[in-house]
TORPA-4810 file (N, C-alpha, C, O; in nm, 3 decimals):
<nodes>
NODE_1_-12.892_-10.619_1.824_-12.773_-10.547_1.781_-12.743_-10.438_1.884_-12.828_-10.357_1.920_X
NODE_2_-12.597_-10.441_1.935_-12.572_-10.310_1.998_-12.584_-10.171_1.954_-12.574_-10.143_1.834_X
NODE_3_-12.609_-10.066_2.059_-12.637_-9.961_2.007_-12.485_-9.909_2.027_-12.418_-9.933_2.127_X
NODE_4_-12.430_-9.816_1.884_-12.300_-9.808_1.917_-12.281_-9.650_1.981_-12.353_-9.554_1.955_X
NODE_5_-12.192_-9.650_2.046_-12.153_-9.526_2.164_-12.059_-9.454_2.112_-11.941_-9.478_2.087_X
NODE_6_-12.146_-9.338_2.097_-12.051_-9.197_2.066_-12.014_-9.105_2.193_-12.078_-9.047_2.280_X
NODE_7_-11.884_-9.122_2.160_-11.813_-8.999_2.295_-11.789_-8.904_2.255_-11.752_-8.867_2.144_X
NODE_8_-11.823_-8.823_2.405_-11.863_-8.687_2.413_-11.709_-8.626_2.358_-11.599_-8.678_2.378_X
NODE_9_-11.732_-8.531_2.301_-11.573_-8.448_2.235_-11.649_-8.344_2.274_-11.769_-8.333_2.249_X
NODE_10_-11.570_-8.252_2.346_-11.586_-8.102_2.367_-11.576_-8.016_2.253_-11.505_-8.040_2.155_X
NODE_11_-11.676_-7.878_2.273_-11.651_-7.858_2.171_-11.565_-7.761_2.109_-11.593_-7.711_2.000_X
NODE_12_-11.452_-7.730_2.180_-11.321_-7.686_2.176_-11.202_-7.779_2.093_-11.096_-7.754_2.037_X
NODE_13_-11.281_-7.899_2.119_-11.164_-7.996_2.088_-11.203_-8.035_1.945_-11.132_-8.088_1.859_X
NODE_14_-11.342_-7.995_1.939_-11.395_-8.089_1.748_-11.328_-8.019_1.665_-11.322_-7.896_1.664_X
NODE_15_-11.257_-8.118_1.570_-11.180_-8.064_1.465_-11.201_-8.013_1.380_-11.115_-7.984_1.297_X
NODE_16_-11.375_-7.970_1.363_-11.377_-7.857_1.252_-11.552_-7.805_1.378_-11.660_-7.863_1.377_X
NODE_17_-11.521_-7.709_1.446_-11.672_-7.657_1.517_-11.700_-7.568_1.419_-11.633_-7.556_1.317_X
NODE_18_-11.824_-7.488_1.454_-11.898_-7.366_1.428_-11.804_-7.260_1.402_-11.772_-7.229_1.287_X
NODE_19_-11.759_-7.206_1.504_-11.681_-7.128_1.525_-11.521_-7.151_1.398_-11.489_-7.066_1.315_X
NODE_20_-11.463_-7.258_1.414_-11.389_-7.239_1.294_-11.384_-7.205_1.141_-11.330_-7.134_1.055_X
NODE_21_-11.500_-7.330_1.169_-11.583_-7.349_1.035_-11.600_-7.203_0.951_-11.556_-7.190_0.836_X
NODE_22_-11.671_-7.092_1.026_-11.687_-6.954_1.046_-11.578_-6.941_0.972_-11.561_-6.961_0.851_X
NODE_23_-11.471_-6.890_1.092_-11.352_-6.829_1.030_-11.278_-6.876_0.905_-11.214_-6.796_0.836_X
NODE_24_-11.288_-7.036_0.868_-11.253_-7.052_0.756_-11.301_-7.004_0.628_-11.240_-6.960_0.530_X
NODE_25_-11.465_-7.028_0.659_-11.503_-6.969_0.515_-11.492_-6.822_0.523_-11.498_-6.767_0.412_X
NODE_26_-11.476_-6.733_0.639_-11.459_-6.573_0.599_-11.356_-6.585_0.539_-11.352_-6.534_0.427_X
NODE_27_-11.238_-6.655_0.588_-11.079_-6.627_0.527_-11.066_-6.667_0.385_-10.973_-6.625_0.316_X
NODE_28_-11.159_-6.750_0.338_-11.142_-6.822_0.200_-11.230_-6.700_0.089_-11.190_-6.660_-0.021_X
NODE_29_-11.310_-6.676_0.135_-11.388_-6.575_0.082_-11.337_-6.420_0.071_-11.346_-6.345_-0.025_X
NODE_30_-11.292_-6.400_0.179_-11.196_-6.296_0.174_-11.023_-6.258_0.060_-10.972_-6.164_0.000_X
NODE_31_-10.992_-6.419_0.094_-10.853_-6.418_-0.022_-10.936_-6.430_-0.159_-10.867_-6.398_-0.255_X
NODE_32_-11.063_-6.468_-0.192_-11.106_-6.518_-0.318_-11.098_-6.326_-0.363_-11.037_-6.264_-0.450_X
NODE_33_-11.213_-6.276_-0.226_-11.248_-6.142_-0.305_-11.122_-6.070_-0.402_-11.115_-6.033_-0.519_X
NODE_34_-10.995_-6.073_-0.243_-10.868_-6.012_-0.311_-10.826_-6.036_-0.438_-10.838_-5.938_-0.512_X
NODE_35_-10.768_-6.163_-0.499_-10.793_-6.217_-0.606_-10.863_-6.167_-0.713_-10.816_-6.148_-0.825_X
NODE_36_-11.001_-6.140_-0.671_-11.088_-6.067_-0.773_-11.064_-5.903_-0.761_-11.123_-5.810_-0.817_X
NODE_37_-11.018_-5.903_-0.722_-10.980_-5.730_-0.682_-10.815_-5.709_-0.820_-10.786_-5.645_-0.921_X
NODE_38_-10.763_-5.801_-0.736_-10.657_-5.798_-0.807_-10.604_-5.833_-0.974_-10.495_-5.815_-1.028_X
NODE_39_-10.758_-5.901_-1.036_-10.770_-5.968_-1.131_-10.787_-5.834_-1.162_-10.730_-5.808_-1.269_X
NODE_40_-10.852_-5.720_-1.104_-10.957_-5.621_-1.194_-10.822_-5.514_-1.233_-10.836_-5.430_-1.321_X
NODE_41_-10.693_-5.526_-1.160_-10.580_-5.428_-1.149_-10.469_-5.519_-1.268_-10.371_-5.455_-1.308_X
NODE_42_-10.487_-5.657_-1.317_-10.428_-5.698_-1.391_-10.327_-5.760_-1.388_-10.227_-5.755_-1.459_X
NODE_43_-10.365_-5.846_-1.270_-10.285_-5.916_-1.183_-10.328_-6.073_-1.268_-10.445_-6.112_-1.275_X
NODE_44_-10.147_-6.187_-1.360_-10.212_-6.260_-1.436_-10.209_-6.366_-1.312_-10.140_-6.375_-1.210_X
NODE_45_-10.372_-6.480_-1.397_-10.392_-6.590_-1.295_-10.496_-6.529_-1.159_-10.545_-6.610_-1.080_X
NODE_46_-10.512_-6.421_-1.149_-10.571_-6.373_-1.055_-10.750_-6.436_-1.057_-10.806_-6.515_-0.980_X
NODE_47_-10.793_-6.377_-1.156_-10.897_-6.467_-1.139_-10.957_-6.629_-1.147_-11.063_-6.682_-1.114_X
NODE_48_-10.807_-6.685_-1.219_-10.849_-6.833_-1.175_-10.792_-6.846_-0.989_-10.862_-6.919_-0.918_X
NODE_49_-10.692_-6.787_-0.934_-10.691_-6.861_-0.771_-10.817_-6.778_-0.757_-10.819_-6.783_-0.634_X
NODE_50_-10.934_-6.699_-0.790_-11.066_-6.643_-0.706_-11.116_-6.813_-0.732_-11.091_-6.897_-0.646_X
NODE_51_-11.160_-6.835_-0.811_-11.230_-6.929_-0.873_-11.237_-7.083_-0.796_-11.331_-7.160_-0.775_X
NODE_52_-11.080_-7.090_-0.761_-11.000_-7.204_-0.718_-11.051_-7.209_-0.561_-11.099_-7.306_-0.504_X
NODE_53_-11.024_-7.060_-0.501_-11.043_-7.078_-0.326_-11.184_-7.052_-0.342_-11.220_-7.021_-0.229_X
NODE_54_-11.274_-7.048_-0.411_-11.396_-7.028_-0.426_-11.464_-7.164_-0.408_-11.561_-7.182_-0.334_X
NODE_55_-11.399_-7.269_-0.491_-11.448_-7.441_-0.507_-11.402_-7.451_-0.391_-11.484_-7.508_-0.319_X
NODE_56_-11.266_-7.409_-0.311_-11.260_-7.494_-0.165_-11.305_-7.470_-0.096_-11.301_-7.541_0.005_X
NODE_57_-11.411_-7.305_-0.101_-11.528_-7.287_-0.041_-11.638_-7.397_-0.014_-11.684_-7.461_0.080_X
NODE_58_-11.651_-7.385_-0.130_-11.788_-7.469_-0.188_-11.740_-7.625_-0.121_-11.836_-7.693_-0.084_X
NODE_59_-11.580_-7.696_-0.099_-11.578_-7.808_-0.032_-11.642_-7.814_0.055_-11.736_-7.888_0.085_X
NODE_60_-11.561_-7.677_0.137_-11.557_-7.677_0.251_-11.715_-7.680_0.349_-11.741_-7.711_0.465_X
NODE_61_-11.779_-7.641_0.256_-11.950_-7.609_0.296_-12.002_-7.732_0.275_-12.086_-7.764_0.358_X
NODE_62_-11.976_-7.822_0.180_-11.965_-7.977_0.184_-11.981_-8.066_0.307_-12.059_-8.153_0.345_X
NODE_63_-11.853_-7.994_0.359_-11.790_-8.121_0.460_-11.869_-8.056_0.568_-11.893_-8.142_0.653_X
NODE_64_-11.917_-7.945_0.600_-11.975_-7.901_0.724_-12.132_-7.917_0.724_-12.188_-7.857_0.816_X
NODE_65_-12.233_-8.004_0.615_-12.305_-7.996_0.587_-12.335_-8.185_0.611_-12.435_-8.248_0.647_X
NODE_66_-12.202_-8.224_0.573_-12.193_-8.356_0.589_-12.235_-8.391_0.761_-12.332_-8.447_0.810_X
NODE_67_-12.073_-8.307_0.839_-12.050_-8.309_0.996_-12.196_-8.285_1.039_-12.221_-8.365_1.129_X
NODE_68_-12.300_-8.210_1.012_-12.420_-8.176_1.062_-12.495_-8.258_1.052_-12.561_-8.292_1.150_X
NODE_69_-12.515_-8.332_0.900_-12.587_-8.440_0.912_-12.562_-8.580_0.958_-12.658_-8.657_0.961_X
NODE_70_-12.411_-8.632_1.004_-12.408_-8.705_1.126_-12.446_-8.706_1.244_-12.490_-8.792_1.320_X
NODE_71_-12.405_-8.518_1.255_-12.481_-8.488_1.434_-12.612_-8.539_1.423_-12.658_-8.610_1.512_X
NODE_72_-12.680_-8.508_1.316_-12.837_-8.501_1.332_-12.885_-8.719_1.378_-12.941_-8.774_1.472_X
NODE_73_-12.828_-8.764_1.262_-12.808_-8.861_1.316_-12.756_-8.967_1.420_-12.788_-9.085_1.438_X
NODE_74_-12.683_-8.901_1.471_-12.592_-8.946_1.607_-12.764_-8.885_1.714_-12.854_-8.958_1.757_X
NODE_75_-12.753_-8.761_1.724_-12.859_-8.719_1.855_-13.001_-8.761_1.810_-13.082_-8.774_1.902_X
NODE_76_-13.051_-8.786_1.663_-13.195_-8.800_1.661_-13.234_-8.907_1.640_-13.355_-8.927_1.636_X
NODE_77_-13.136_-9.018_1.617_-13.176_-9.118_1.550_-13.285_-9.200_1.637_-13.267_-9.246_1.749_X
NODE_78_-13.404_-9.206_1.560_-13.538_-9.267_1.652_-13.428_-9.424_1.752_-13.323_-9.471_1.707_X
NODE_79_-13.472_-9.453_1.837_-13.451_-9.592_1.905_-13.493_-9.730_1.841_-13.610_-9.753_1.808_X
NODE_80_-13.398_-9.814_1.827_-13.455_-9.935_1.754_-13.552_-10.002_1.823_-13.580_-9.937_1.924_X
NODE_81_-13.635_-10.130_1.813_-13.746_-10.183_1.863_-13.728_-10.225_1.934_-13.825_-10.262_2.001_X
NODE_82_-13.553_-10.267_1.996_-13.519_-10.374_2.104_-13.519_-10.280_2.243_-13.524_-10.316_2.361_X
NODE_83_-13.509_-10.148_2.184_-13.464_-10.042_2.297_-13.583_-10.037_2.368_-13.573_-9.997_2.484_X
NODE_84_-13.684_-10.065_2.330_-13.826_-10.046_2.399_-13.890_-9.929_2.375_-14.001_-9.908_2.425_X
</nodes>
């Protein structure tokens, strides 16, 4: 069986890096806090959008947990038996 070939993507160009990844969850965490800030001033609905950008947190840590464990598999994956 062929071994299949992953190309190199810079990592400027990966559509979700470290670095974004980052800034997304500060920004999601940050509008959640507001939200909860604003829930406490009596703002209605306020604490369900905390709640709401809170789960797309929690996606979002998902999908970057996922992306990692492909890397891990893409760079570690032992060599099959044909590879020698």
């Amino acid at each position: 069986m062929d071994k299949k070939r992953v190309p190199h993507i810079d990592y400027k160009d990966f559509p979700l890096n470290y670095d974004r990844y980052n800034h997304l969850m500060d920004e999601l965490r940050a509008a959640a806090r507001g939200f909860a800030r604003l829930d406490d001033k009596g703002w209605p609905g306020a604490r369900d959008l905390d709640k709401r950008l809170m789960a797309i947190w929690s996606d979002l840590h998902g999908v970057w947990e996922t992306i990692q464990e492909t890397e891990r598999q893409i760079l570690y994956v032992a060599p099959s038996e044909s590879d020698g």
